[in-house]
C-alpha positions as CSV (number, residue, x, y, z in Angstrom):
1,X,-2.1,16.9,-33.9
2,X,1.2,17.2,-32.5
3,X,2.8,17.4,-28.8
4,X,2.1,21.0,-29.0
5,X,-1.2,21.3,-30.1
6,X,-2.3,18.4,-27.9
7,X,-1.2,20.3,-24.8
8,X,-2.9,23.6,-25.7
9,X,-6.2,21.8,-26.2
10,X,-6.0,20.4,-23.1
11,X,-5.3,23.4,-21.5
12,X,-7.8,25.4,-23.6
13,X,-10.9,23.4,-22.6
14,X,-9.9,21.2,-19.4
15,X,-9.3,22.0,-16.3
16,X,-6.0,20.8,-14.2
17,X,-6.1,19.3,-10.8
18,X,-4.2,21.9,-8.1
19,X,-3.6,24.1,-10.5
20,X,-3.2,27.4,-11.3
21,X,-4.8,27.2,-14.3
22,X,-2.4,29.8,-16.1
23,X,0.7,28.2,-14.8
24,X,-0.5,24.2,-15.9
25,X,2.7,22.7,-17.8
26,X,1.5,19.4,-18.5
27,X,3.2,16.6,-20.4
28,X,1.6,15.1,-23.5
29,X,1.7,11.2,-22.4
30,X,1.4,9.3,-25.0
31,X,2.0,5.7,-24.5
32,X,4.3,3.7,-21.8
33,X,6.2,0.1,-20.9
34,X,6.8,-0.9,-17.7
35,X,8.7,1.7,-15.6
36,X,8.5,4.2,-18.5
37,X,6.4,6.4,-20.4
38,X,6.5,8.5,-23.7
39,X,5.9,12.0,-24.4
40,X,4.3,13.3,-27.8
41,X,7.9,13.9,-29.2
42,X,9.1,11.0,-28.3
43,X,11.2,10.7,-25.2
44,X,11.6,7.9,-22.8
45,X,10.6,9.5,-19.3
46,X,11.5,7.2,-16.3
47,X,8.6,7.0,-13.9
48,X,9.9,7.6,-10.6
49,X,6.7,8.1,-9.2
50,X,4.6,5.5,-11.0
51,X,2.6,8.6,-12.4
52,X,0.3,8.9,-8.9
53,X,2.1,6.4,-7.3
54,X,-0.7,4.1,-8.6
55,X,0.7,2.2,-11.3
56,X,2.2,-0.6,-9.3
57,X,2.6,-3.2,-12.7
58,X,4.0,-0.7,-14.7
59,X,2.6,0.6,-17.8
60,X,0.2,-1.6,-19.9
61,X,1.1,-4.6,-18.7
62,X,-0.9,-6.7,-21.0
63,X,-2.3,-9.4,-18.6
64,X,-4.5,-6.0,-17.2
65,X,-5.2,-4.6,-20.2
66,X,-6.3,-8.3,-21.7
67,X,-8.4,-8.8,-19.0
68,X,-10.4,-5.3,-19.1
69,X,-11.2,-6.4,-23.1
70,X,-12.3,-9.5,-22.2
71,X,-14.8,-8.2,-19.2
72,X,-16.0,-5.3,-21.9
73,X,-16.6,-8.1,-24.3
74,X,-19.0,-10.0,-22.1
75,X,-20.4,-7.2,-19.7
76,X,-19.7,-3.6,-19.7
77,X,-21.8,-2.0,-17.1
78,X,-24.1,-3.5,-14.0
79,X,-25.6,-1.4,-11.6
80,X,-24.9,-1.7,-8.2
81,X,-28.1,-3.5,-7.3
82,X,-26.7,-6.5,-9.2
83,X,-25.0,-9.0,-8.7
84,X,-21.5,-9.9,-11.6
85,X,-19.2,-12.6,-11.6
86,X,-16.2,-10.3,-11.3
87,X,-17.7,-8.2,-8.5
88,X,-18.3,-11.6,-6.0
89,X,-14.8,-12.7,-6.8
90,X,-13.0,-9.5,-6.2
91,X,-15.0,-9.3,-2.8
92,X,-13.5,-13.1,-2.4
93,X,-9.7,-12.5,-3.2
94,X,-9.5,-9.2,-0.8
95,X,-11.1,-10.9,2.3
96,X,-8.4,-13.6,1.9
97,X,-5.6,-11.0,1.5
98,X,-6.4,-8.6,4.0
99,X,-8.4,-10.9,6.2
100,X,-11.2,-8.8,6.2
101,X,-15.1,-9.8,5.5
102,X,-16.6,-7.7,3.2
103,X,-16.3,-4.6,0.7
104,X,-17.6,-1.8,-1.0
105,X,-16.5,-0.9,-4.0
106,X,-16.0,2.6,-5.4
107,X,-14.4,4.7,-7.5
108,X,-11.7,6.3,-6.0
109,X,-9.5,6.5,-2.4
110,X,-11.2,9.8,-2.2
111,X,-14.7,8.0,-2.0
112,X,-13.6,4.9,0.1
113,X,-12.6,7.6,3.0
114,X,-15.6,9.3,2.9
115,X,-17.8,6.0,3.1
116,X,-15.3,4.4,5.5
117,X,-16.1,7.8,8.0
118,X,-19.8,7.3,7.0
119,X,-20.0,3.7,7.6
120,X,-17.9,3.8,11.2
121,X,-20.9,6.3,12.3
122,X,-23.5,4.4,11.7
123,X,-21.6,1.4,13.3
124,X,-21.0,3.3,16.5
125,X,-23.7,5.6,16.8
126,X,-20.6,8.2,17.2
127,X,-19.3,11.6,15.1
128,X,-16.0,12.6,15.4
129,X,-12.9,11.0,13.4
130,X,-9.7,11.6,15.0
131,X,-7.2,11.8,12.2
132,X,-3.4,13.4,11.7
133,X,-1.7,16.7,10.9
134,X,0.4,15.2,7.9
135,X,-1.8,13.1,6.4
136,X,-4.3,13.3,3.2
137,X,-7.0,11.3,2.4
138,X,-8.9,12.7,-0.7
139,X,-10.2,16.0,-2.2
140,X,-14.1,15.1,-1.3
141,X,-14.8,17.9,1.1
142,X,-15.4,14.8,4.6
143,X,-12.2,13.1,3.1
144,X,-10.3,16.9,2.6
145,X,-11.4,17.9,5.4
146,X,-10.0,14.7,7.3
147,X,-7.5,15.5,5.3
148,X,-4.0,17.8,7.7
149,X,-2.5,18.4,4.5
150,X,-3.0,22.0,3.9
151,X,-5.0,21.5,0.6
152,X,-7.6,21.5,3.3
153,X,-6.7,25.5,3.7
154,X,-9.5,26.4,0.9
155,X,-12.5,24.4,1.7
156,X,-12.4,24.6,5.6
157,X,-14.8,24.7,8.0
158,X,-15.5,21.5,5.5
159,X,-17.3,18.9,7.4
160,X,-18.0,19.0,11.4
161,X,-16.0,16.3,14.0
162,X,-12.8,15.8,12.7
163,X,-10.2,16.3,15.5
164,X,-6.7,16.2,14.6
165,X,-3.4,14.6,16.6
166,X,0.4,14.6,16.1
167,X,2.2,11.9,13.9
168,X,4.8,9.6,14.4
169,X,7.2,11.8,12.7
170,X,10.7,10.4,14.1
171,X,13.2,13.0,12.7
172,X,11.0,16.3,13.7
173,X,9.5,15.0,16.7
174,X,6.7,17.5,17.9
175,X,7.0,16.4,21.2
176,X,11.1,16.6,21.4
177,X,12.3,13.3,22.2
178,X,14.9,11.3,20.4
179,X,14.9,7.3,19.7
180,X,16.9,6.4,22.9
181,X,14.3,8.5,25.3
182,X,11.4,8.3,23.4
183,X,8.1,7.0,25.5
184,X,6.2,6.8,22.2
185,X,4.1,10.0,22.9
186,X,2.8,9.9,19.6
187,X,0.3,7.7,21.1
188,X,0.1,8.6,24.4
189,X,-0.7,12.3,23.7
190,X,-3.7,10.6,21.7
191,X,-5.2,8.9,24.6
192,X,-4.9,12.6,26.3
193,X,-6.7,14.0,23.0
194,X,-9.6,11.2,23.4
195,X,-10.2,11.8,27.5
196,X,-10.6,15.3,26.6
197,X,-12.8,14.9,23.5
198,X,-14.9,12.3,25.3
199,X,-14.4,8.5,24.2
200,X,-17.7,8.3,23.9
201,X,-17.8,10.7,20.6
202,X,-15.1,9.2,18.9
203,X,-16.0,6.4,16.0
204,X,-12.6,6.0,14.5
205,X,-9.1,7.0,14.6
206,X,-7.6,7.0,10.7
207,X,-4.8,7.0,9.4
208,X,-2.2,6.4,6.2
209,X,-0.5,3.2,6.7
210,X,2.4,5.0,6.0
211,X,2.0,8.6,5.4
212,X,2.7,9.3,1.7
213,X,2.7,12.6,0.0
214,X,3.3,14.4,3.4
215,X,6.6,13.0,4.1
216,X,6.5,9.4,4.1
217,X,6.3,8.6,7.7
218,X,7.6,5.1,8.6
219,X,6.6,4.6,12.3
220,X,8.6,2.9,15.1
221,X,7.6,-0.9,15.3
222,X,5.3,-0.5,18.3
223,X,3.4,2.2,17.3
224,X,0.9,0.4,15.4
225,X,0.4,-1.9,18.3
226,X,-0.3,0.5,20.9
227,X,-2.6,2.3,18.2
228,X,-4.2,-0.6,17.9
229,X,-4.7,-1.7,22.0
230,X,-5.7,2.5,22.5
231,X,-8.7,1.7,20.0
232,X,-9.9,-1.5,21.7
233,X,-9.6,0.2,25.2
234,X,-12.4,2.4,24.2
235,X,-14.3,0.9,21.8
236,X,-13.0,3.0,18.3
237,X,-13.2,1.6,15.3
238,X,-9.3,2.0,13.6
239,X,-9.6,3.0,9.7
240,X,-6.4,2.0,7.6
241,X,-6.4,4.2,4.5
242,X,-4.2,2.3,2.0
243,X,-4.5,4.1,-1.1
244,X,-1.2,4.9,-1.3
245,X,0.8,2.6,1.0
246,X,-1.0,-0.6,-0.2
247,X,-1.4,-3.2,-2.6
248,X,2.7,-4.3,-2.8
249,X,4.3,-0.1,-2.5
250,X,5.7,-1.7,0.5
251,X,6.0,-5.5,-0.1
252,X,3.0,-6.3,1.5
253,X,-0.7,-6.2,0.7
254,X,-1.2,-4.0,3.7
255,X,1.7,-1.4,4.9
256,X,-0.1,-2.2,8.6
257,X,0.6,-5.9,7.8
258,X,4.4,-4.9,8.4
259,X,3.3,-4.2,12.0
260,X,1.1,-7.4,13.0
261,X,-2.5,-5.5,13.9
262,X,-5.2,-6.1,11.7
263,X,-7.6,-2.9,11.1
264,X,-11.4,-2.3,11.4
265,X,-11.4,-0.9,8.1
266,X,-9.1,-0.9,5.2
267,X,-9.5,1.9,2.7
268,X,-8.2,1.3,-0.8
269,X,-7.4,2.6,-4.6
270,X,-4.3,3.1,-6.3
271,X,-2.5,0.1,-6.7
272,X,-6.3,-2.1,-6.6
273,X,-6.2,-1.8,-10.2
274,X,-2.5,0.0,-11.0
275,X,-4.8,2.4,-11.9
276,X,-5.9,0.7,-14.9
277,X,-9.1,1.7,-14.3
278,X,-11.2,3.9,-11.8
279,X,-11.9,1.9,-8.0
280,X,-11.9,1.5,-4.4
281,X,-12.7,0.1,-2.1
282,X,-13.6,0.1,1.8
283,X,-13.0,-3.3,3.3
284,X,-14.4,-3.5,7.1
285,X,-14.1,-7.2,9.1
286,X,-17.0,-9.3,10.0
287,X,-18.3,-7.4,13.5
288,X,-18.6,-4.7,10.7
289,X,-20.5,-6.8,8.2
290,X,-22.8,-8.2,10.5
291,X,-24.2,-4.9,11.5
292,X,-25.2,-4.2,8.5
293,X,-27.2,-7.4,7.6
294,X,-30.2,-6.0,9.6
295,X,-29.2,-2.3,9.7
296,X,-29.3,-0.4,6.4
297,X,-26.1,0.6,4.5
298,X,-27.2,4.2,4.3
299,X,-24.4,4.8,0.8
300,X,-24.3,4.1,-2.7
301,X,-23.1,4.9,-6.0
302,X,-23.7,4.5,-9.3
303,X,-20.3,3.3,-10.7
304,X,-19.8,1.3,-7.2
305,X,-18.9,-2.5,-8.3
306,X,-18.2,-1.8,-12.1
307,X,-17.4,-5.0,-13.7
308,X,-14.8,-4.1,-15.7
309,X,-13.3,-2.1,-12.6
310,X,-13.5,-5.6,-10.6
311,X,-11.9,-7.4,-13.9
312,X,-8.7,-5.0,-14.3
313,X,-8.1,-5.2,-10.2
314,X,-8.3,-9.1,-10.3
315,X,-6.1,-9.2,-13.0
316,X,-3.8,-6.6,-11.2
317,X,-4.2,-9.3,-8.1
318,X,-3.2,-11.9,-10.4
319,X,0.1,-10.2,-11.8
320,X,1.2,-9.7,-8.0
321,X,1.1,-13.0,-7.1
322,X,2.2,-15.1,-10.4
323,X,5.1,-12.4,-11.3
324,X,6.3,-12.7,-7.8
325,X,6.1,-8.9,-7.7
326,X,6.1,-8.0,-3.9
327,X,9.6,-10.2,-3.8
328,X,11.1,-7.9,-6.7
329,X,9.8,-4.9,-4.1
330,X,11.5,-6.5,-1.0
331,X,14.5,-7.5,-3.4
332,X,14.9,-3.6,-4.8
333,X,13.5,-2.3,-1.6
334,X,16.5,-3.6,0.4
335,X,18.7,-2.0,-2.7
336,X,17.3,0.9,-2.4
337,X,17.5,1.4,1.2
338,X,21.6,1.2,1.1
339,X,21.3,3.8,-1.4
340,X,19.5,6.2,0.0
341,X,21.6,6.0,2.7
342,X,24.6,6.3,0.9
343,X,23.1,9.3,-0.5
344,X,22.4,10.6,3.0
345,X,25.9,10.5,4.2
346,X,27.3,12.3,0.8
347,X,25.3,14.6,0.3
348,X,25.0,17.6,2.7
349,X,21.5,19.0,1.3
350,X,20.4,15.4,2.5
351,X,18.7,15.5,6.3
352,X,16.7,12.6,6.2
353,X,15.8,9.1,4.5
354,X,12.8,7.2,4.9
355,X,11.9,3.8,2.8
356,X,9.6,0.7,3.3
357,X,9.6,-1.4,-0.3
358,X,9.7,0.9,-3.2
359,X,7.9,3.9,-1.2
360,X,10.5,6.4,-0.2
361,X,11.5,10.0,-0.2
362,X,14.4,11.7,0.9
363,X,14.0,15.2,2.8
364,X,16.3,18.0,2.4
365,X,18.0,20.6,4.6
366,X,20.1,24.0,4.6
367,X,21.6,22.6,7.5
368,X,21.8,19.0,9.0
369,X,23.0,20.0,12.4
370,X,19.6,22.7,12.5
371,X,17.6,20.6,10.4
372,X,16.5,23.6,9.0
373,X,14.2,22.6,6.0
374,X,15.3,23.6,1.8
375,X,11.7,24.8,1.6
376,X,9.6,26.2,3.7
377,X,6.2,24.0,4.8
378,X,3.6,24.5,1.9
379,X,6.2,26.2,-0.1
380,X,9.4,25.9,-2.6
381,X,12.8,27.6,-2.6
382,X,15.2,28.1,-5.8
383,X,16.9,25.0,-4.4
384,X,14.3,22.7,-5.1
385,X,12.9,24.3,-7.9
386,X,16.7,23.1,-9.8
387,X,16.6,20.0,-8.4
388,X,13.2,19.5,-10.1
389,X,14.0,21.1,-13.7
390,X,17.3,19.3,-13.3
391,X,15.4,16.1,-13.0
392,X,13.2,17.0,-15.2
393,X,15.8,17.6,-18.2
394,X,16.7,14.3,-17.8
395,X,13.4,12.7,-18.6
396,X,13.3,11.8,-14.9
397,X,9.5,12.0,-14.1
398,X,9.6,13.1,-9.8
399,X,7.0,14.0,-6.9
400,X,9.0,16.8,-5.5
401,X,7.1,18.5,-2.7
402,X,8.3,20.8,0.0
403,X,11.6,20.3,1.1
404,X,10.9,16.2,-0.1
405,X,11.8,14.6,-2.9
406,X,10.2,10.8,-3.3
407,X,11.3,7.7,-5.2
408,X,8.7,5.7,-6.0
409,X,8.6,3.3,-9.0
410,X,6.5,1.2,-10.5
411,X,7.0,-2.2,-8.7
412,X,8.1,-4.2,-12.0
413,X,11.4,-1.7,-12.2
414,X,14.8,-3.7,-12.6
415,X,17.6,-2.6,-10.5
416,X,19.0,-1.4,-14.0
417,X,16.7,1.5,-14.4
418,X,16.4,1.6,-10.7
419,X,20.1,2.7,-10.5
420,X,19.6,4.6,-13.3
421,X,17.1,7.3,-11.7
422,X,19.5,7.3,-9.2
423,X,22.4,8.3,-10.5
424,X,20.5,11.0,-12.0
425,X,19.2,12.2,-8.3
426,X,22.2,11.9,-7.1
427,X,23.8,14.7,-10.0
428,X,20.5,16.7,-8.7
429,X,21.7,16.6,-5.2
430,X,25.3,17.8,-6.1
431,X,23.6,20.7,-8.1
432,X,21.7,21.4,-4.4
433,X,24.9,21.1,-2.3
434,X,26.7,23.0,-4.3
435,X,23.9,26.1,-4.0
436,X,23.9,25.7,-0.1
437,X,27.6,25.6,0.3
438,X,27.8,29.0,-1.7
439,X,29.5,31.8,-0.2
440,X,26.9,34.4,0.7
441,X,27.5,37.6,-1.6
442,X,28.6,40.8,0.0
């Protein structure tokens, strides 16, 4: 079949995720190399946001993909009763890297967050989850509904107990301060929110390590820290959700490793595997573990553990370490940094910046002395709809969202092809100036 053809069957018997079905416009991938991938006809499409900003080692990097033939060779499936060579050793390598105790494996960030909720109410006997307005943490209807993002919109009530709080959201601070008379009320406000929920009905405050597809939120230094001291004060349990942030997007194993606190719990997926192959996983630290050697784990599922799963991550594990791949992300990510902000002080369309590694996106104003947003929240504008067909025409493959536009490559990228993409944003962002700066029509 070709491109065409390939694309119409898809869209004539599968269905698209957050989609209108109608309006799906998919891309036939057909292969990839490192920081790119190919279309059915044939074009070279830079990944700028390592497809779901997932696949950290590039595209079949063949140390993964040798490893996940080698595990199908010897043992395809095990059910989760058992016990598999590349299961214990998985378990092994992410107690030493997040120094954690224990996980459980499953098959998606989505199903980590919903086990992670479940597992810190049985710990503590507690129900609600305090989580954040811009955050996401999986379509499962306890992990949407966790979830601010307004996905959640659809399937609310969704589940009960989940009480939300502001986010450390610097540049449009709900609570009006500015850097140099700031108090850090994004944390205090949350003590206010537990006193009046009752601390003793709260199991776990989660959040993103750093907030990904709802604007990349890099928090001040301290706020991790006085996060972490508000949770021990009254005995909650502090879930990490890593999916996106972890596993070397910011050049660390952990984004909350950037901050020196160590979680209860440490939600996982993504970059586990590059997503090479389907897992999660929810890693919780030894107080955790230990309840549950004489309490049952109330959770399972089938594909929890899956031994070629296990194999691809430890290969993925592997790559990180011997290709010295979280020092190419420090490396680029300082690179990077310098020019975004040259971009931020060109460009007039350009409000904000925000970077950590190779995770960062750039947000976009009318105006930067209003701040006013290109797009309105949970919506586009004819702006951002030509930065993205702009990007788009030059094989430029984007997460444009909002009023946001996020570079996120795949953590193998040389500063070559780095530069490259861009160059090419940087054209877009003309395009977008150029629309704002418009004399209005009579």
């Amino acid at each position: 079949m070709d491109s065409k053809e390939v694309i119409q069957q898809n869209r004539d018997y599968t269905l698209f995720s957050w989609s209108v079905q109608s309006q799906a416009n998919p891309i036939h991938i057909a292969g990839g190399k490192g920081a790119y991938f190919f279309d059915g006809d044939g074009n070279h499409w830079l990944d700028f946001s390592s497809q779901l900003i997932n696949i950290n080692v590039g595209h079949q990097h063949p140390k993964v993909l040798e490893a996940i033939k080698k595990q199908v060779d010897e043992l395809c499936f095990a059910a989760p009763a058992f016990a598999s060579k590349p299961r214990g050793e998985l378990g092994k390598r992410l107690a030493e890297v997040t120094g954690l105790a224990k996980s459980f494996f499953t098959l998606g960030g989505s199903e980590a967050n919903e086990n992670a909720m479940k597992i810190a109410r049985l710990v503590t006997g507690r129900d609600k989850i305090i989580t954040r307005y811009r955050s996401y943490h999986g379509a499962t209807m306890g992990s949407m509904t966790a979830s601010g993002d307004p996905r959640r919109w659809p399937v609310e009530p969704g589940i009960p107990g989940i009480v939300r709080v502001f986010d450390p959201y610097c540049y449009r601070c709900p609570f009006g301060k500015q850097p140099d008379w700031c108090h850090r009320e994004c944390v205090s406000h949350i003590e206010e929110v537990i006193q009046m929920e009752g601390p003793h009905t709260i199991a776990a405050i989660m959040v993103e390590g750093i907030t990904g597809s709802n604007g990349l939120l890099v928090p001040p230094d301290d706020y991790y820290p006085k996060l972490r001291a508000l949770c021990d004060k009254y005995g909650i349990l502090l879930i990490d959700d890593e999916v996106m942030s972890g596993f070397g997007r910011t050049g660390t194993y952990l984004a909350t490793q950037h901050y020196g606190i160590k979680p209860d719990i440490v939600t996982c997926a993504k970059g586990l595997t590059s997503g090479y192959m389907p897992l999660g996983a929810v890693i919780v630290s030894d107080r955790i573990a230990q309840h549950f050697e004489n309490t049952m784990l109330w959770g399972g599922l089938t594909y929890s553990s899956h031994p070629v799963s296990c194999a691809a991550a430890i290969a993925n594990l592997d790559v990180y370490e011997e290709e010295r791949i979280f020092d190419n992300v420090n490396s680029l990510g300082h690179h990077l940094g310098q020019r975004l902000e040259a971009m931020k002080e060109k460009f007039a369309c350009v409000g904000d910046v925000r970077y950590i590694g190779l995770f960062s996106v750039l947000e976009l104003v009318k105006n930067k002395e209003t701040r006013e947003p290109l797009a309105p929240f949970n919506g586009s504008s004819p702006e951002m709809q030509k930065l993205a067909a702009y990007l788009k025409s030059k094989h430029i493959y984007a997460f444009v969202r909002f009023n946001m536009v996020w570079v996120c490559p795949p953590l193998v990228i040389s500063q070559e092809d780095l530069d490259k993409g861009l160059d090419v944003y940087e054209e877009a962002l003309a395009l977008v100036d150029e629309m704002i700066q418009a004399p209005a029509a009579d």
